[in-house]
N, C-alpha and C positions, 0 to 999 in steps of 0.2 A: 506257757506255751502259746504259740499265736494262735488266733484264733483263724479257719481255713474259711475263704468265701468260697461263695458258688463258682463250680466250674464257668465260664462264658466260653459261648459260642466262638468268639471271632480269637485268630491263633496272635494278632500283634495285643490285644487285649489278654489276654493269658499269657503272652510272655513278659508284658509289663508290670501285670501282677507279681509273676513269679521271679522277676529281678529286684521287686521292692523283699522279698521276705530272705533273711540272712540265713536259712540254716542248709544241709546241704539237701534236702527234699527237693528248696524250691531254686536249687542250682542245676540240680537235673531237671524239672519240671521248664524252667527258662530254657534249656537246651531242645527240650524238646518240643518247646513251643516255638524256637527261634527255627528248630530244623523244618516245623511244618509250615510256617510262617513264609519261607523260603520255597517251601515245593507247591507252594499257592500261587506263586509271584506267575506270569504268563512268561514263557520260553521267547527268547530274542531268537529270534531266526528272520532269514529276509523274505521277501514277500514273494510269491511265486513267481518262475519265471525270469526272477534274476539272474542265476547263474546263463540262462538262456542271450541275452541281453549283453550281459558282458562280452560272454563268447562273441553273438554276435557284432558288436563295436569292435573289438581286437582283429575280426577276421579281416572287418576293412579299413581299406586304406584311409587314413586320417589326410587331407585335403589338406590342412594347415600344418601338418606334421611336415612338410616338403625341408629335407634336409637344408638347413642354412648356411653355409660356410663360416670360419671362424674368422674373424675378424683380421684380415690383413695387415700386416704394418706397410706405413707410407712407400716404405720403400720397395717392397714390393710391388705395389700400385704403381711406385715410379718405373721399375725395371720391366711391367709390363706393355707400357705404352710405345708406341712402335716413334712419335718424335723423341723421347729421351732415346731410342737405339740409336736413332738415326743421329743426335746431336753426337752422344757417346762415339761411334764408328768415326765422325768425319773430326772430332778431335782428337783421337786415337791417330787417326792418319795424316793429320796435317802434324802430329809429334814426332811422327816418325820420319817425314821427309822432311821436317828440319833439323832432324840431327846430322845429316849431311852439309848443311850449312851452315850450324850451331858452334862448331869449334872455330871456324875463321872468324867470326862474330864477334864471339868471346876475345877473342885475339885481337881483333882491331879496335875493341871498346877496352884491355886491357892495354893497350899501345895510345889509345889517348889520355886514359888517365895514370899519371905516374905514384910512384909506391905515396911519396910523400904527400897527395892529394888525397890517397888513401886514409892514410892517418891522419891527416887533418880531419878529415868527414868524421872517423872515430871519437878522436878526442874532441869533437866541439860538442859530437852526438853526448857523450858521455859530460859534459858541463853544463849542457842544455836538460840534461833528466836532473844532474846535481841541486842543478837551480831551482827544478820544479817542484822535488821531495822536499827542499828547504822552504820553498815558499808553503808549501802543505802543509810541513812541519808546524811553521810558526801560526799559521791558520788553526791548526788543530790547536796547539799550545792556546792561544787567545783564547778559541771556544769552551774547552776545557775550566777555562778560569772563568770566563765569564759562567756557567753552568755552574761551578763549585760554590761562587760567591753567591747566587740565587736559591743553591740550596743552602748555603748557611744561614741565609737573610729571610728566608722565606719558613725558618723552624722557630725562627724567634717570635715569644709572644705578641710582640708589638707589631712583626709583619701580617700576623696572620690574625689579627684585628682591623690590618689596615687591608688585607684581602678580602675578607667576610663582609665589611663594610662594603670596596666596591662590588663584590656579587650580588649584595642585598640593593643597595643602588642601580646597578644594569637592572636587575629583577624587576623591583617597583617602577621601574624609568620604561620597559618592555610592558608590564599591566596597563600604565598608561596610555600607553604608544597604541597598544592592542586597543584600547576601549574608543579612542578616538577614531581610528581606521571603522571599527565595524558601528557606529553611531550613529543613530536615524537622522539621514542626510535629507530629509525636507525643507521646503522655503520656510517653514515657521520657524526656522533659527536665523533667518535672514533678516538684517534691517529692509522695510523697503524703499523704494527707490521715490525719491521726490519731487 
């Protein structure tokens, strides 16, 4: 049988006791020491006058509260500016009084140039993109090959001894570089003069 110590005063000392002993005594003796342990603790509540305080800040008006608008798109910004109405209106109206003059136009710039001018313009149009996708073409093709050959040359062991060499080179060849730039640049490294 365990042997029972003295009651203690204090209730987290009495319920640590009473969680160290296995039998069910001191599982109720822990509960009851953990529930007084608990009604010892001091009450969270706020500090007086709180609830008064908050009331009071909600009742007034918050100064920085000032409603903000949501953020605009451009183009609205653009639609409200009184020079875009005014460009808007006067190219609105100069479209509309040239379409009284718009078909004769058409007519006499259609009467200078005949059908077969037409389709020259087309088909040169169209010889001159042919040329340019092929010159692409074979652009792209070169790059392609040149990139494919550098990745194959550049996996072989022998490439990538002769890389690591020149990085270790650039490297060491940059320490040096570095140590000379920042080097106590006094006249005693100077020959003098005779």
């Amino acid at each position: 049988m365990a042997m029972r110590h003295p009651e203690p005063h204090d209730p987290l000392t009495r319920w640590l006791q009473a969680e160290r002993e296995a039998d069910d005594a001191g599982a109720l003796a822990a509960e009851t020491a953990l529930l007084e342990l608990f009604e010892s603790l001091p009450r969270l509540a706020p500090s007086a006058g709180f609830a008064d305080r908050v009331l009071l800040q909600v009742a007034q008006p918050a100064v920085w509260a000032v409603p903000v608008p949501a953020r605009q798109s451009w183009l609205v910004g653009l639609f409200r500016s009184p020079m875009f109405r005014l460009a808007l209106t006067s190219g609105l109206l100069a479209a509309c009084i040239s379409m009284f003059w718009l078909p004769r136009l058409l007519m006499t710039l259609l009467g200078m140039a005949t059908m077969n001018d037409l389709l020259e313009l087309g088909v040169a149009s169209v010889v001159d993109l042919s040329q340019w996708v092929g010159l692409a073409a074979r652009v792209g093709e070169w790059f392609l090959t040149v990139l494919g050959a550098l990745a194959v040359s550049l996996t072989s062991p022998a490439a990538l001894k002769v890389t690591a060499g020149c990085l270790a080179v650039s490297g060491i060849s940059f320490v040096f570089l570095r140590e000379l730039m920042t080097r106590d640049r006094s006249l005693r490294y100077v020959d003098p003069i005779r």
